[in-house]
C-alpha positions as a Markdown table, in Angstrom:
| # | Residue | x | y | z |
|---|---|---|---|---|
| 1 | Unk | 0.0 | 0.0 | 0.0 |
| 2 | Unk | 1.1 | 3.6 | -1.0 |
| 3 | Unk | 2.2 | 6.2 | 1.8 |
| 4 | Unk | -0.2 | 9.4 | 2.6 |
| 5 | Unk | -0.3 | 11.6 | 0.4 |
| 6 | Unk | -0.9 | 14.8 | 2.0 |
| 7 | Unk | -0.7 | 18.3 | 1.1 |
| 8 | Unk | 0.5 | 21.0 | 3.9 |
| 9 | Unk | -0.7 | 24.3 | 3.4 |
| 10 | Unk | 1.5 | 27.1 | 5.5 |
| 11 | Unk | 1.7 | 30.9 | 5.1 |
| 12 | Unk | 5.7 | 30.6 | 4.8 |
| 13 | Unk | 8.8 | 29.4 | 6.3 |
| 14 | Unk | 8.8 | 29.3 | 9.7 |
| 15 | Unk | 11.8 | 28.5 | 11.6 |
| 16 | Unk | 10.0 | 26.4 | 14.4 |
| 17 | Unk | 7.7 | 24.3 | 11.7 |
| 18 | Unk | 10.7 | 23.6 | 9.1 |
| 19 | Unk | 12.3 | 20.6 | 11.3 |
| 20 | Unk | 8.9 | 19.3 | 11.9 |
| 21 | Unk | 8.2 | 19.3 | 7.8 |
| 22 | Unk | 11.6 | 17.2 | 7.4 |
| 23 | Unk | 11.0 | 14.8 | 10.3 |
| 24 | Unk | 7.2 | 14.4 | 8.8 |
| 25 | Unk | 8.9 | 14.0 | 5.3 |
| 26 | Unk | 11.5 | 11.2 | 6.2 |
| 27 | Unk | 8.6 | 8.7 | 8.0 |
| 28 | Unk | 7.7 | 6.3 | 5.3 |
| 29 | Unk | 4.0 | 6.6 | 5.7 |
| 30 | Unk | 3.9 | 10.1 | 4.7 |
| 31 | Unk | 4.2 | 11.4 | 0.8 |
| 32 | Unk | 4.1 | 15.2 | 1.8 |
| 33 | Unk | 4.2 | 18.5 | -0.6 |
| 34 | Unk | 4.2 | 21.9 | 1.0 |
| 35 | Unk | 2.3 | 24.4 | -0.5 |
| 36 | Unk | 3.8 | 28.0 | 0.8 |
| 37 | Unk | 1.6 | 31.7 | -0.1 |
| 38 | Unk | 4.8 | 33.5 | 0.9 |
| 39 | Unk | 8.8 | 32.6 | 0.5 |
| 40 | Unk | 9.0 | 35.1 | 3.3 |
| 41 | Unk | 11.4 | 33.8 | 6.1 |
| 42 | Unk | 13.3 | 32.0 | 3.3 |
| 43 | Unk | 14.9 | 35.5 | 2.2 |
| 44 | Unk | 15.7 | 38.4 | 4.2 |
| 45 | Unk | 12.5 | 40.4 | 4.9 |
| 46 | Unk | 11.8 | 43.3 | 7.2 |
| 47 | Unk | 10.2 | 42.3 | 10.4 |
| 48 | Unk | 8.3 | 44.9 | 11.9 |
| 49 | Unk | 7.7 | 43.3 | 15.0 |
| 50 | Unk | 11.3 | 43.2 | 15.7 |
| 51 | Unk | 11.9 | 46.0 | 13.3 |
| 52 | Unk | 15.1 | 44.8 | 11.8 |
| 53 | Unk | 15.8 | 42.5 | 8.6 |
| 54 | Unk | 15.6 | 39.2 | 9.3 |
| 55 | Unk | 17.6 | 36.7 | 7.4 |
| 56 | Unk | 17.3 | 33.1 | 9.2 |
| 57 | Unk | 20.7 | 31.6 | 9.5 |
| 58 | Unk | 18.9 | 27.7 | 9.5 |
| 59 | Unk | 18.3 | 26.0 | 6.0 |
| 60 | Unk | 14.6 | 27.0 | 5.3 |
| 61 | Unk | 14.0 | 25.2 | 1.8 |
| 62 | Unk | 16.2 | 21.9 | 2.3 |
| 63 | Unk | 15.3 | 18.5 | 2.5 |
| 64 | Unk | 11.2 | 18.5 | 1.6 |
| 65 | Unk | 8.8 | 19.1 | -1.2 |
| 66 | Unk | 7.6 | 22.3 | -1.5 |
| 67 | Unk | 5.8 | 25.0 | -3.5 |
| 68 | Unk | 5.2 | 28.9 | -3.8 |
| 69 | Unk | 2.0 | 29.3 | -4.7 |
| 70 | Unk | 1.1 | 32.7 | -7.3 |
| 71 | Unk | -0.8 | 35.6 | -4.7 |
| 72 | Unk | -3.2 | 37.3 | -6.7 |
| 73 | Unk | -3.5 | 39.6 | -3.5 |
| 74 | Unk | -4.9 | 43.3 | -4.1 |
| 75 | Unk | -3.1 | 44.2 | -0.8 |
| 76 | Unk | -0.4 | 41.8 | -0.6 |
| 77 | Unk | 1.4 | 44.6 | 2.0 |
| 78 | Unk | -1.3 | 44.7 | 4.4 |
| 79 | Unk | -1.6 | 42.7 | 7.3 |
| 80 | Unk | -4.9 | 42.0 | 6.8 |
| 81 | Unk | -7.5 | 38.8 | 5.5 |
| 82 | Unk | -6.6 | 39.5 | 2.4 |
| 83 | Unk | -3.3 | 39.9 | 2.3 |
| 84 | Unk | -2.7 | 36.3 | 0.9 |
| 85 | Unk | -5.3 | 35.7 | -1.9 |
| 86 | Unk | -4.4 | 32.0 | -3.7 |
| 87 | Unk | -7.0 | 30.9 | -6.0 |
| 88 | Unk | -4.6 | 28.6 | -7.3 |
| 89 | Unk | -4.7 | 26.2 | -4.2 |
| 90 | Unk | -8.6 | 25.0 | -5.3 |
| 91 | Unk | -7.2 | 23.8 | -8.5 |
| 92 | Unk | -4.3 | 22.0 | -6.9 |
| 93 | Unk | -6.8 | 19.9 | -5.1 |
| 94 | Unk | -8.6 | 19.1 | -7.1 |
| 95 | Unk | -6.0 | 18.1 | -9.4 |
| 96 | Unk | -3.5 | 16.3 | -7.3 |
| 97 | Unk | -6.4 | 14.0 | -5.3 |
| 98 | Unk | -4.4 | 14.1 | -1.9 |
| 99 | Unk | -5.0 | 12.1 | 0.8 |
| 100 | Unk | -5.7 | 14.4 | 3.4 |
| 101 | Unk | -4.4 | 18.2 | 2.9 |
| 102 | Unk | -3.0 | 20.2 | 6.4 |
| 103 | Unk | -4.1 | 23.6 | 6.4 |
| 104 | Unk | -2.3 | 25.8 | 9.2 |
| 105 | Unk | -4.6 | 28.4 | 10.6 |
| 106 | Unk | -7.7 | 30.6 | 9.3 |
| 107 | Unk | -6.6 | 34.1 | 9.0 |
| 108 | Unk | -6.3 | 35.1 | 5.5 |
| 109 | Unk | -8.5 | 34.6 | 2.4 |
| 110 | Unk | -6.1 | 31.5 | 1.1 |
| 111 | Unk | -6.6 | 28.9 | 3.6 |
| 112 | Unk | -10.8 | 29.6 | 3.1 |
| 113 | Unk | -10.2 | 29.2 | -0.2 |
| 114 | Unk | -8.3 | 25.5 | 0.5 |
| 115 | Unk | -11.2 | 24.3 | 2.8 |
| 116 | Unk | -13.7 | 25.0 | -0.7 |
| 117 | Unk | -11.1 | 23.3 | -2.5 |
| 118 | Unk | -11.0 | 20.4 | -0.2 |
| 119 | Unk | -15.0 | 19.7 | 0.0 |
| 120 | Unk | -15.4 | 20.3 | -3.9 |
| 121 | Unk | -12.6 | 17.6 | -3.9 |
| 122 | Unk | -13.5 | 15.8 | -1.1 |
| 123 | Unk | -10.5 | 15.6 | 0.3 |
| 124 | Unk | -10.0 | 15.0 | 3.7 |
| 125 | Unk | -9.1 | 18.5 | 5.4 |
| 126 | Unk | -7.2 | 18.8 | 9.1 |
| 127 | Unk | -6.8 | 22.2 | 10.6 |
| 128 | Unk | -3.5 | 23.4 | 12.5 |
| 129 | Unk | -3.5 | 26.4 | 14.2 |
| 130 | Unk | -3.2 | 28.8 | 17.6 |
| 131 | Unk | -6.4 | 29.7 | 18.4 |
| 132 | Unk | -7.5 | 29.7 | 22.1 |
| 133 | Unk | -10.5 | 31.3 | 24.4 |
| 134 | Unk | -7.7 | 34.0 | 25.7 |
| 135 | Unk | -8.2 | 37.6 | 25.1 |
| 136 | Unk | -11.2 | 39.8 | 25.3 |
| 137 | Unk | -13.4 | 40.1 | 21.9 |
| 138 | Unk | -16.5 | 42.1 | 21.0 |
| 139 | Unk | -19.6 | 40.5 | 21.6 |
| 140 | Unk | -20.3 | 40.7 | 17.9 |
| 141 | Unk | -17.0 | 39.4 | 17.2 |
| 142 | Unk | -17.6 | 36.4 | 19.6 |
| 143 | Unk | -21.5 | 36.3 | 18.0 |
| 144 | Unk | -20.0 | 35.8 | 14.4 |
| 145 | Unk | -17.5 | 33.0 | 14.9 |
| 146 | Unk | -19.6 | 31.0 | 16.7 |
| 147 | Unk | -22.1 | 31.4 | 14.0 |
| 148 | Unk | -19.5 | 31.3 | 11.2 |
| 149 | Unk | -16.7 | 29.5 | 12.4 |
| 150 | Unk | -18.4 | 26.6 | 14.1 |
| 151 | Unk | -20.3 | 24.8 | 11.1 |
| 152 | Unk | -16.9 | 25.2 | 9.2 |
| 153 | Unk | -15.0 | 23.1 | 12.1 |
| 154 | Unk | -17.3 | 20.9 | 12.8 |
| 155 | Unk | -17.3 | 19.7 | 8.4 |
| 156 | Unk | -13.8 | 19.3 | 9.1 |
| 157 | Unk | -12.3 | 15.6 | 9.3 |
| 158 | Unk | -10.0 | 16.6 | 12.5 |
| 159 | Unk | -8.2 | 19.3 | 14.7 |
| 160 | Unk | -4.4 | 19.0 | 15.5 |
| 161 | Unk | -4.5 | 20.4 | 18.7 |
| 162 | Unk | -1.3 | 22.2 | 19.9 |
| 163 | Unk | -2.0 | 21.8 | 23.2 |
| 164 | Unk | -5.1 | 22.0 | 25.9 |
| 165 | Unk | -6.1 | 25.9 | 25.4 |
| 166 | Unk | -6.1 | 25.3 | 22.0 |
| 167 | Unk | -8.2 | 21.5 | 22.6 |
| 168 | Unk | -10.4 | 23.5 | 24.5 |
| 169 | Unk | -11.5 | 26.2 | 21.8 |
| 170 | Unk | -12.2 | 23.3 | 19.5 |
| 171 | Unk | -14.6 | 21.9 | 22.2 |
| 172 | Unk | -16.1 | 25.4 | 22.6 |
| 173 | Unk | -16.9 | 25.4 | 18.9 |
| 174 | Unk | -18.8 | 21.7 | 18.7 |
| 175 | Unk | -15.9 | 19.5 | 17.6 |
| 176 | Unk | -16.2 | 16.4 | 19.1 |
| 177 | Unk | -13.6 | 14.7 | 21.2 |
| 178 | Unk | -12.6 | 12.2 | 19.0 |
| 179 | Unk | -11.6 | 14.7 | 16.1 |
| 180 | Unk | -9.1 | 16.1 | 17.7 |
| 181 | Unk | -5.5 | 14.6 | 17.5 |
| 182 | Unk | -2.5 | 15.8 | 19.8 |
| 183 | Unk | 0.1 | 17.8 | 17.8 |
| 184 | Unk | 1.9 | 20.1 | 20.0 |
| 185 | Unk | 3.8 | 23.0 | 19.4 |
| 186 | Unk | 7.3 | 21.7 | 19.7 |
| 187 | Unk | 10.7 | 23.1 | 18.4 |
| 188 | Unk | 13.6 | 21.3 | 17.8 |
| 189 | Unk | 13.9 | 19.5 | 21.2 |
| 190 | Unk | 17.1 | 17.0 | 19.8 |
| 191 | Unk | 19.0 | 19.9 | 18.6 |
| 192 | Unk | 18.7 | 22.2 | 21.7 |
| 193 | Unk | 18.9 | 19.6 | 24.0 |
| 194 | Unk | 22.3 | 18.3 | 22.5 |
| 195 | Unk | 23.5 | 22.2 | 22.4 |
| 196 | Unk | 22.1 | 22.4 | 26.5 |
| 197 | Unk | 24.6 | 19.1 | 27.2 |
| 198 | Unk | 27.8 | 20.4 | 25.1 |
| 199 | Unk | 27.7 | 23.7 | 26.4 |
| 200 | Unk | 27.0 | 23.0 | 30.1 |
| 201 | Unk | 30.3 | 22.7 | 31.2 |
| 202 | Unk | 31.2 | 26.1 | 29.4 |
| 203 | Unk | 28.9 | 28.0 | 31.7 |
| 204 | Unk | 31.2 | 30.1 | 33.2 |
| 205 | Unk | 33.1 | 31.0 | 29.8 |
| 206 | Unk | 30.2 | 31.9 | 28.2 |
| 207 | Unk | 29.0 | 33.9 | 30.7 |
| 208 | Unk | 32.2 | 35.9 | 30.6 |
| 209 | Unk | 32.1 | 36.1 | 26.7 |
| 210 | Unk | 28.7 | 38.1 | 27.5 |
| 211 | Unk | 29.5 | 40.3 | 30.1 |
| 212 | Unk | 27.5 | 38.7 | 33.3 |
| 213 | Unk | 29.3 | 38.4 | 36.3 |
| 214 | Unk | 29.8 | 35.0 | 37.3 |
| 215 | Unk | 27.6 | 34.7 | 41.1 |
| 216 | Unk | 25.3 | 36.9 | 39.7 |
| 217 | Unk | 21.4 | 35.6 | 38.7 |
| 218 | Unk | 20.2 | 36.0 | 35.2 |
| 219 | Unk | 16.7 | 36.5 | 34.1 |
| 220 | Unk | 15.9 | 35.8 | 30.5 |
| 221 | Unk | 13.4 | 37.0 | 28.5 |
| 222 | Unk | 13.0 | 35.7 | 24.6 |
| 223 | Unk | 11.5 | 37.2 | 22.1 |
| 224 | Unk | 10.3 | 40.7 | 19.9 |
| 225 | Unk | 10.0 | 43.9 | 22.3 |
| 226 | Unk | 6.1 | 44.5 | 21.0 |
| 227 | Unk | 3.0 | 45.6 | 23.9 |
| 228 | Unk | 1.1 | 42.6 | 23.5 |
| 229 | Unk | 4.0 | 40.6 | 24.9 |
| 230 | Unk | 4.6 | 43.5 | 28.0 |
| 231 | Unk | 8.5 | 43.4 | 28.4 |
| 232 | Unk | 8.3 | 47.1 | 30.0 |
| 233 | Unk | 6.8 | 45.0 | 32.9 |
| 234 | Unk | 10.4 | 43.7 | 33.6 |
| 235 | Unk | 11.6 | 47.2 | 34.0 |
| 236 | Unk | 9.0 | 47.4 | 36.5 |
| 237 | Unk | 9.8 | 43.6 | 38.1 |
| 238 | Unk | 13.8 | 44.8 | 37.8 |
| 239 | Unk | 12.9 | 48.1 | 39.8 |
| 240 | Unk | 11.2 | 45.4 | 42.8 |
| 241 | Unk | 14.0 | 43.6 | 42.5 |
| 242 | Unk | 16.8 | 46.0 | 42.7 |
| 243 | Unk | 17.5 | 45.6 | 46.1 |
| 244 | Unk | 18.0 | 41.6 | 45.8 |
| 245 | Unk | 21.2 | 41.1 | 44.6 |
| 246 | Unk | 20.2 | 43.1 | 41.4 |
| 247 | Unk | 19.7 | 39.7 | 39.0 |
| 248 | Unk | 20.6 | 40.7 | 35.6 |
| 249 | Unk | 17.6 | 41.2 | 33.4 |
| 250 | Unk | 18.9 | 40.2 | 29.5 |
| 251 | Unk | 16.0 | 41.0 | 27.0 |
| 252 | Unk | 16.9 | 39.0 | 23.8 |
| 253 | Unk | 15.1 | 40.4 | 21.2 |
| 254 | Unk | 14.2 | 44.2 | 19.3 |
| 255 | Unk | 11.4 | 45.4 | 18.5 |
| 256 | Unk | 9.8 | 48.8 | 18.3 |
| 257 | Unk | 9.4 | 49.2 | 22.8 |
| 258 | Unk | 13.4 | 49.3 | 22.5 |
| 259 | Unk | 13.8 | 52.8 | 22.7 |
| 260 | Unk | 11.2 | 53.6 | 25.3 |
| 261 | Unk | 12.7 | 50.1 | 27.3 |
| 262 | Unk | 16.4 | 51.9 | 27.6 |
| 263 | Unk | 15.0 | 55.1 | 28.2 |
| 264 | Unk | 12.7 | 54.0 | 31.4 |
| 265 | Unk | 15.4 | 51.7 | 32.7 |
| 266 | Unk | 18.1 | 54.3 | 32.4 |
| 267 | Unk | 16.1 | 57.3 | 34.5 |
| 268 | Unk | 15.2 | 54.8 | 37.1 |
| 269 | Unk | 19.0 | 53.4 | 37.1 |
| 270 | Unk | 18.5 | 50.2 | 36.9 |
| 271 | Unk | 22.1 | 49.5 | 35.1 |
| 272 | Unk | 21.1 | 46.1 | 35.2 |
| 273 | Unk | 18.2 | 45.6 | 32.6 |
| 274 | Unk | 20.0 | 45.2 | 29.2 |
| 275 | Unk | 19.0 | 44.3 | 25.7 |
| 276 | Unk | 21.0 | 42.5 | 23.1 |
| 277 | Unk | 18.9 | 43.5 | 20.4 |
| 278 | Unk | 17.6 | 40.6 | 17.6 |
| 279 | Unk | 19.6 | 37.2 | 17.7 |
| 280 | Unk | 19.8 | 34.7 | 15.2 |
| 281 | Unk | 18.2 | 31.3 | 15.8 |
| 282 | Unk | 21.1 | 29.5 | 15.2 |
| 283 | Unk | 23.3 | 31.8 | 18.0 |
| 284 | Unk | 20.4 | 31.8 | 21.1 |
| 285 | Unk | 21.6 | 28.4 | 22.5 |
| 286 | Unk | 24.6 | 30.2 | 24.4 |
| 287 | Unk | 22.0 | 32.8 | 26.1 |
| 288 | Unk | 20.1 | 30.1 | 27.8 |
| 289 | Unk | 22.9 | 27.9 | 28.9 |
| 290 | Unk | 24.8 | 31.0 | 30.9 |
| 291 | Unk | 21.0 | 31.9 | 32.0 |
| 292 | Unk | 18.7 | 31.2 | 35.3 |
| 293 | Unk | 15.4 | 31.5 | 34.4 |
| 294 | Unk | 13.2 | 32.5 | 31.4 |
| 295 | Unk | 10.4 | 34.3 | 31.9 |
| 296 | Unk | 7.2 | 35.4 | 29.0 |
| 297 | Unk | 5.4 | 37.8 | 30.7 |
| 298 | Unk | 3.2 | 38.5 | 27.8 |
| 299 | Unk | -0.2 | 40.0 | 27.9 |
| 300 | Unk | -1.5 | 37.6 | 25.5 |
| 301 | Unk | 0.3 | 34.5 | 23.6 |
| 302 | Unk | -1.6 | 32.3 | 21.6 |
| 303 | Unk | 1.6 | 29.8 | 22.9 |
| 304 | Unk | 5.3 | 30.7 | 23.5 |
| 305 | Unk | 7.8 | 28.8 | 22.0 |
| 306 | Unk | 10.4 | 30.7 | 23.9 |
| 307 | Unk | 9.1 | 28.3 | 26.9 |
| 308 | Unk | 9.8 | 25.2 | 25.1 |
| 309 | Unk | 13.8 | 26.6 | 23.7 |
| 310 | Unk | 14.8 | 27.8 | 27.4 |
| 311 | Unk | 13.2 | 24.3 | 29.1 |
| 312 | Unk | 15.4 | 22.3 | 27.1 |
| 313 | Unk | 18.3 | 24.0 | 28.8 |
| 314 | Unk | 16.7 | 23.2 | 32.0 |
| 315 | Unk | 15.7 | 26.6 | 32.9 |
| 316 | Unk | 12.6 | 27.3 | 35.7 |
| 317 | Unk | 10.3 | 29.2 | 33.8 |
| 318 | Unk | 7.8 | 32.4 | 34.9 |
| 319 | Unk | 4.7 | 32.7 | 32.5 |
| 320 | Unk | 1.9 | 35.1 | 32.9 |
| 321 | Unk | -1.4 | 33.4 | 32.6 |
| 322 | Unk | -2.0 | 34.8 | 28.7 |
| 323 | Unk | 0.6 | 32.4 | 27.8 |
| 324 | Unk | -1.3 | 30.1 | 25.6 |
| 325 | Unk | 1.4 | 27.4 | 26.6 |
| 326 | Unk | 1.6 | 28.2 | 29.9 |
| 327 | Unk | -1.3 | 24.6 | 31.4 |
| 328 | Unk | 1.1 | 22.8 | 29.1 |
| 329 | Unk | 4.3 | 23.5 | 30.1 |
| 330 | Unk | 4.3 | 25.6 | 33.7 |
| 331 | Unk | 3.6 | 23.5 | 36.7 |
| 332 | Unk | 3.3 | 25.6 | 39.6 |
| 333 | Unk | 6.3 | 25.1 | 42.2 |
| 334 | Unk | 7.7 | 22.4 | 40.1 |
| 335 | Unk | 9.4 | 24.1 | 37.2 |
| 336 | Unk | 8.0 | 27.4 | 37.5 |
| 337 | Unk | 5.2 | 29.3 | 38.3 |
| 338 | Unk | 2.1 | 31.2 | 36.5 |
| 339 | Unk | 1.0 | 34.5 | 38.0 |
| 340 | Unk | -2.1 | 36.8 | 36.6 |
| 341 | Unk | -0.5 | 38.9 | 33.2 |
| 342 | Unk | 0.6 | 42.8 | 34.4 |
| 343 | Unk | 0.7 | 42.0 | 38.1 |
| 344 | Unk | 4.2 | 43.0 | 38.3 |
| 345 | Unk | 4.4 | 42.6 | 42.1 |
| 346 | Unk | 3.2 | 39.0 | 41.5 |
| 347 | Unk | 5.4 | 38.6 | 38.8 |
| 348 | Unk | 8.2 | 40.0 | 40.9 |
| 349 | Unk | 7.7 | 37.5 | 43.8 |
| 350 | Unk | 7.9 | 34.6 | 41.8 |
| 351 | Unk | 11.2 | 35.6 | 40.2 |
| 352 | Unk | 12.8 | 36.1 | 43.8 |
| 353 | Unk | 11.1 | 32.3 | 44.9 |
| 354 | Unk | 13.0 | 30.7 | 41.9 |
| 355 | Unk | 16.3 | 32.7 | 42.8 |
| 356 | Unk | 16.0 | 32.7 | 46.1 |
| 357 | Unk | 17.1 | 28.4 | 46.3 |
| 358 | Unk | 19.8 | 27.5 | 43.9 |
| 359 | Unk | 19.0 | 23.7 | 44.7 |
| 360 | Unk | 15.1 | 24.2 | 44.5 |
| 361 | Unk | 16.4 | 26.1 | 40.9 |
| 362 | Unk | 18.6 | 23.2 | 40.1 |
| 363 | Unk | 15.5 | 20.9 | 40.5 |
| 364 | Unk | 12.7 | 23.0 | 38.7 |
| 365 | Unk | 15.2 | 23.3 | 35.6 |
| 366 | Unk | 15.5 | 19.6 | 35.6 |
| 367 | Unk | 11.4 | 18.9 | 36.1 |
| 368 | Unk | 11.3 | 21.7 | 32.8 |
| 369 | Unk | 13.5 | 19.6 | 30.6 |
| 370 | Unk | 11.5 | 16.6 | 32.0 |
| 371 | Unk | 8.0 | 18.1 | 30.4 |
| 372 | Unk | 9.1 | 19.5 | 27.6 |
| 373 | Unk | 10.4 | 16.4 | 26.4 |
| 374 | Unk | 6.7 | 15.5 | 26.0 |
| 375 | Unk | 6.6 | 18.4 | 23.3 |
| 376 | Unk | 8.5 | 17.1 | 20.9 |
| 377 | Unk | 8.7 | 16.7 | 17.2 |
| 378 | Unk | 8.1 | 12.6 | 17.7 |
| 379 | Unk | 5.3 | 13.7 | 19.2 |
| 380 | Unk | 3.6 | 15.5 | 16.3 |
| 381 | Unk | 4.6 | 12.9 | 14.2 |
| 382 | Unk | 2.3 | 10.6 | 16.0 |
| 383 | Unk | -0.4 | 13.0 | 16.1 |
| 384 | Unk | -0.5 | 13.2 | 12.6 |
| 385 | Unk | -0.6 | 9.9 | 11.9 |
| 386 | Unk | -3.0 | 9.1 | 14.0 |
| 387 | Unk | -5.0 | 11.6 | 12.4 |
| 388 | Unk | -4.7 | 10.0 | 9.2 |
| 389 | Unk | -5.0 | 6.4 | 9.9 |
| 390 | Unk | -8.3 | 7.6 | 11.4 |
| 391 | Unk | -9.2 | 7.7 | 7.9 |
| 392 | Unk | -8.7 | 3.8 | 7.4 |
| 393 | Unk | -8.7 | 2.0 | 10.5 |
| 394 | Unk | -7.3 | -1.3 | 8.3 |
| 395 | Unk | -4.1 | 0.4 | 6.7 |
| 396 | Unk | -0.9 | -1.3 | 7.1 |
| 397 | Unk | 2.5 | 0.7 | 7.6 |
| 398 | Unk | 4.3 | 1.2 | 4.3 |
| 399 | Unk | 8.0 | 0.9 | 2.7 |
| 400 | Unk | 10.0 | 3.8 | 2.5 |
| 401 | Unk | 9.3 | 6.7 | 0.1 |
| 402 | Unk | 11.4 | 8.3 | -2.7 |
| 403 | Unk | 13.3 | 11.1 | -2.3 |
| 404 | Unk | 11.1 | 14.4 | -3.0 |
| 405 | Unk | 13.1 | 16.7 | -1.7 |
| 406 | Unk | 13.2 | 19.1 | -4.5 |
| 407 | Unk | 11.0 | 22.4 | -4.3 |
| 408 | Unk | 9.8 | 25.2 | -6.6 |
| 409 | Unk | 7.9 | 28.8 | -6.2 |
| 410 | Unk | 5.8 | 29.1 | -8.9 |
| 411 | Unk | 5.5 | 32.2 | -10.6 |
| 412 | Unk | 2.5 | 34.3 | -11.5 |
C-alpha cells in the first residue's frame, strides 16, 4: 500500500515548523508537498515586530517538497484577510487527489479558499493552528464565529490540537472529542537539547564572553519587544527587585518598545536591565545555557515557544497566565510558576522564589527539561498519523518513500 499523500498548506517558512516538515517528510507513511503563499522567512525580509531585517541563519527550503503558490492579492502589503489571496490552491486539489491536505490556521482569504477546495474535492481536510479562548473580543466578534466558524469546524475531518487551550476552543466550537488529535507546538527538542549538554560545562566562559558576572542571577526574557508581549513589565519587576542582589535582566530580542525600554530603565538606574537586540536562531543556544530562568510575561500569547527553547536547557520558567502554553508547560512550584499577566508585584515575587534556592532552581530546571520532552517533534509525528490512519482503521505501515526533496515557487 502507497504512503499518505498529503498536502500541507502554511503561510511561509517558519523556523519552528521547518524541522517538523523534514521529520514528517522522512517517515515512510507520509508522501508530503508543502504548499507556501509567501517565500517570506526563506529571504531576508523586514520584520516589523522586531523591526530589523531578518535573514534566518537555519536551511529553510532543504530537505522536503515544497511549492510557492502565485498571490493574486490586491493588498499583498497589508496585514490584513486578504493579504494572501491563492485561488490557485482550489485547482491543486482538485487536481492532485491528496490524501488528506493540512491547512495551518484561518486568517487570511487562502486557507478559506483551500477548505472550498478540499470539500469540492472531497479531500479529507485537518486544521493546525493557535487559536484559544484567551483575550477579550466584541460580543459581535464572539456572536459571528460562533455562528461562522463553528459549522466550518465541525465539516472538518480533525483538529491538531497544539495543546489544551487550543483542545479547549475546538470543544467550545462543537468539535467532538474524537476529532481532535495531539500535535503540540514543539521546536527542535534533539537539537537544543544536545547544544544544552555540550555547552553546560562552558557556563562560566560563556557567561564571561557576554558580560555577566559569574555569582550573579540572570533573568531571561525571549522574544520581539512588542505591547502585547509587555517586556516594560520587567523594567518594572527589575525596579522590585533591585534591592535583591540586582539579578541581571537580558531582554533577547528588538522590537519597536526598544527605545522607550532603555529610556525607562536608564532614568530609574537600573544598570542592570539590558538588551541585546535581535539574535539569530542559530546563535540563542549560548543565552540560555549561561542563564537562570526564562520568563514570557506576555499579555497575551496564543503559545510561547520561547518556553519550550529555554526548558530544554533546563531553565525554571515564569509565564503570565495569557501564555497560551503556559497549562502545558508551567507547573506551579515544580518548574516554575504562573501569575495573573501585568501583576508586576506578583510577577516580581515569583522571580525572587525561583532565585531565592539555587538547589530548589537546580531541581525546577530539571522537572522543565523533563515536560518539555513531552513536546516534541516525535510527538507531532504521532499526532498526525494518528489523524490519518483515522481515515482507514485497516491500513498497514508502508516501505520507504522516494526522495522528494526538491522544491519550486511558482510564478504568477
Amino acid at each position: 500500500m502507497t504512503a499518505f499523500r498529503v498536502a500541507y498548506l502554511i503561510s511561509h517558512p517558519i523556523q519552528y515548523q521547518v524541522p517538523l516538515i523534514r521529520r514528517l517528510t522522512a517517515h515512510p507513511e507520509l508522501d508530503l508537498t508543502v504548499y507556501y503563499m509567501d517565500d517570506v522567512g526563506a529571504r531576508e525580509y523586514h520584520d516589523p515586530e522586531f523591526d530589523v531585517a531578518v535573514r534566518w541563519d537555519l536551511p529553510m527550503l532543504d530537505g522536503y517538497a515544497w511549492r510557492v503558490l502565485p498571490n493574486r492579492s490586491p493588498i499583498p502589503a497589508a496585514d490584513h484577510f486578504l493579504r494572501y489571496v491563492h485561488p490557485s490552491v482550489i485547482g491543486v486539489l482538485r487536481r492532485e487527489r491528496y490524501d488528506a491536505v493540512i491547512v495551518h490556521g484561518y486568517a487570511h482569504a487562502t486557507e478559506w479558499l483551500a477548505f472550498l477546495g478540499a470539500w469540492a474535492s472531497r479531500t479529507p481536510l485537518f486544521l493546525r493552528g493557535e487559536s484559544t479562548l484567551l483575550g477579550r473580543r466584541r460580543p459581535w466578534v464572539r456572536a459571528g464565529k460562533r455562528v461562522l466558524l463553528g459549522p466550518v469546524l465541525r465539516r472538518m475531518r480533525g483538529m491538531l490540537a497544539i495543546g489544551e487551550r487550543n483542545r479547549a476552543f475546538y470543544r467550545a466550537y462543537g468539535v467532538p472529542e474524537d476529532r481532535i488529535f495531539s500535535v503540540p507546538y514543539a521546536v527542535d527538542n534533539e537539537r537544543f537539547m544536545a547544544d544544552a549538554d555540550r555547552l553546560r560545562p562552558e557556563r562560566a566562559a560563556l557567561r564571561r564572553q557576554l558580560g555577566w558576572a559569574a555569582d550573579r542571577p540572570v533573568i531571561l526574557y525571549s522574544g520581539k519587544l512588542i505591547a502585547k508581549k509587555r517586556p516594560m513589565d520587567l523594567v518594572e519587576a527589575a525596579a522590585r527587585l533591585a534591592a535583591d542582589n540586582a539579578p541581571l535582566f537580558v531582554l533577547m530580542g528588538d522590537g519597536p518598545l526598544r527605545g522607550e525600554m532603555e529610556a525607562e530603565a536608564a532614568r530609574r538606574g537600573l544598570a542592570h536591565v539590558r538588551v541585546t537586540g535581535f539574535v539569530n536562531q542559530g546563535e540563542v543556544s549560548p543565552y540560555y545555557a549561561a542563564a537562570d530562568v526564562l520568563v514570557l510575561p506576555s499579555g497575551y500569547e496564543p503559545w510561547g515557544l520561547a518556553l519550550n527553547e529555554g526548558m530544554c536547557f533546563s531553565l525554571p520558567v515564569v509565564a503570565s497566565d495569557a501564555v497560551g502554553a503556559a497549562p502545558d508547560l508551567v507547573r506551579n512550584g515544580e518548574n516554575g510558576f504562573v501569575y495573573p499577566a501585568g501583576d508586576t508585584a506578583t510577577l516580581a515575587d515569583a522571580l525572587r522564589r525561583v532565585l531565592r534556592d539555587p538547589e530548589r532552581r537546580a531541581r525546577m530546571g530539571a522537572r522543565s527539561r523533563e515536560i518539555v520532552s513531552g513536546y516534541s517533534y516525535d510527538a507531532d509525528l504521532r499526532g498526525i498519523l494518528e489523524a490519518l490512519r483515522s481515515l482507514h482503521p485497516d491500513r498497514a505501515a508502508v516501505a520507504p518513500t522516494a526522495d522528494r526533496s526538491a522544491g519550486v515557487a511558482d510564478r504568477p
